[in-house]
C-alpha positions in Angstrom: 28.8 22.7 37.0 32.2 21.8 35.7 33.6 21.8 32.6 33.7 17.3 32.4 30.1 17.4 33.6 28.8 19.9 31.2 30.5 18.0 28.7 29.2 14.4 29.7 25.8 16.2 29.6 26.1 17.6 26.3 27.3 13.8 25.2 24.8 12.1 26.4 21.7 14.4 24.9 23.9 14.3 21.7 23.6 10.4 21.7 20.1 10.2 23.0 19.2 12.7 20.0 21.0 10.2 17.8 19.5 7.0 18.9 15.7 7.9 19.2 14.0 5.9 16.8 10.3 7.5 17.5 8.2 7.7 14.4 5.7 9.5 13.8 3.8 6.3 11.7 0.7 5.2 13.7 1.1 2.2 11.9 4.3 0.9 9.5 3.7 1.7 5.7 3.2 -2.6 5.3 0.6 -2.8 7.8 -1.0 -0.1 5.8 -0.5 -1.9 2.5 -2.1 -5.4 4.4 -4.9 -3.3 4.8 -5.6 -2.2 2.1 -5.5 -5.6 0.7 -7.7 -7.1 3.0 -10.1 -4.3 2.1 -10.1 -5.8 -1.8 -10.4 -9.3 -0.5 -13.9 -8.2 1.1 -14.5 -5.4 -1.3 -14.7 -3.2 2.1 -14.9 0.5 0.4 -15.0 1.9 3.3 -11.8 0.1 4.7 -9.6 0.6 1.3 -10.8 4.1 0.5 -9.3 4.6 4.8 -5.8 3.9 3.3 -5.9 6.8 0.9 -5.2 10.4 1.0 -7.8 12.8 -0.5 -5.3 13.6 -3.7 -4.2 10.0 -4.6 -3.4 8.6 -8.1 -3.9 5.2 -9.3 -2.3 4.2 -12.4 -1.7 1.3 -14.4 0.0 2.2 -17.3 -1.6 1.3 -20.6 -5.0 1.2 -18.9 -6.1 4.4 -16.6 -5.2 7.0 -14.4 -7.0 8.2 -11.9 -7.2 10.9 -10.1 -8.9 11.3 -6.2 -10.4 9.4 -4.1 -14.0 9.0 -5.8 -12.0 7.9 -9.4 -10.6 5.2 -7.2 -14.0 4.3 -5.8 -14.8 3.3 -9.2 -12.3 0.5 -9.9 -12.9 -1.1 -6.7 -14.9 -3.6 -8.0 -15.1 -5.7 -10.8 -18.7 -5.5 -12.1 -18.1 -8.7 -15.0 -16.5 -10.4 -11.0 -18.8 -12.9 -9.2 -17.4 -12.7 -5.6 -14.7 -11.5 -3.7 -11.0 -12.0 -5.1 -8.8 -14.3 -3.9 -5.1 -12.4 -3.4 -1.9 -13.6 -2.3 0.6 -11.7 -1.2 4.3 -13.1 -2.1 6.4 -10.5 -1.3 6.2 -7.1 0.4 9.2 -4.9 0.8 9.8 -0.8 2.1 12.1 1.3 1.7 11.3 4.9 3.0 8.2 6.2 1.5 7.1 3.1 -0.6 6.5 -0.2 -0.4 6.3 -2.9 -3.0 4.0 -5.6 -3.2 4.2 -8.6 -5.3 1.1 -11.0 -5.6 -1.1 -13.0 -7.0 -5.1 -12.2 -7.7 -7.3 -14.6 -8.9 -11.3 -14.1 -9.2 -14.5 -15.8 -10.9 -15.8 -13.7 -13.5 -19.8 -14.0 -14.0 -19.7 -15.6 -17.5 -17.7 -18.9 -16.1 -13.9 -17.8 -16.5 -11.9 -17.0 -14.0 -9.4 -14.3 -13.7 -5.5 -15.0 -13.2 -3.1 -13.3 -12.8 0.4 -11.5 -11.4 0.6 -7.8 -10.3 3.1 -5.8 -8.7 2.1 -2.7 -6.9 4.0 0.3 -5.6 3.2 2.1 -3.1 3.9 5.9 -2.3 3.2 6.8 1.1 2.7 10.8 2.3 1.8 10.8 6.6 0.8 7.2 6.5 -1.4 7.0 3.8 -0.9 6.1 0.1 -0.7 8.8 -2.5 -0.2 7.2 -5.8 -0.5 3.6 -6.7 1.1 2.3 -10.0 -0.4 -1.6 -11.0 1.7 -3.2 -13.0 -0.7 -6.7 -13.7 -0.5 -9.7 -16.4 -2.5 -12.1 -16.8 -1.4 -16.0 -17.2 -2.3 -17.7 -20.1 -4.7 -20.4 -20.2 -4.1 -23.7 -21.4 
């Protein structure tokens, strides 16, 4: 081998190297997110509890922290809620480990009222699965 060809070699394995966008995500840190969503919107234990690694932490300052995936069994439902949530997405963004949703939830409660209100969520991801939650939530006023 000559000297150029070696060199053209070593360029284009160099470049290749460079430009291989592979991931090891099964699925993007979003998707992940949108399912984990979906799961509240059914109350599907089984499919939010999927999302989660072992360790996670779910806080919402001012109100808990949790700690593992059978605290954050626990506040998957609302027991005072009469049905399934209604949640809205309005934005979604990631940037490297996390992703932040924005949204709306809205629910029935049991005695008649109904639940509104505005969260924002952020997400911290470890090997495609989320490892701490922090809920930021308020609720609107009603007239």
């Amino acid at each position: 081998m000559t000297t150029k060809t070696i060199l053209i070699f070593l360029t284009v394995l160099i470049f290749a190297s460079c430009t291989n966008t592979q991931t090891t995500n099964t699925m993007s840190n979003k998707k992940v997110v949108e399912m984990y969503m979906d799961g509240f919107r059914t109350t599907d234990h089984a499919k939010i509890l999927s999302c989660l690694t072992d360790d996670v932490v779910w806080e919402m300052p001012g109100f808990f922290h949790h700690n593992g995936k059978e605290a954050f069994d626990k506040e998957i439902e609302n027991p005072n809620a009469d049905g399934h949530p209604t949640i809205t997405i309005t934005r979604l963004i990631e940037e490297g480990n996390i992703v932040v949703a924005e949204g709306t939830v809205k629910a029935k409660m049991k005695d008649g009222s109904l639940l509104d209100a505005v969260f924002c969520d952020v997400f911290h991801f470890t090997n495609d699965k989320i490892n701490k939650l922090s809920t930021y939530l308020m609720f609107n006023k009603q007239p």
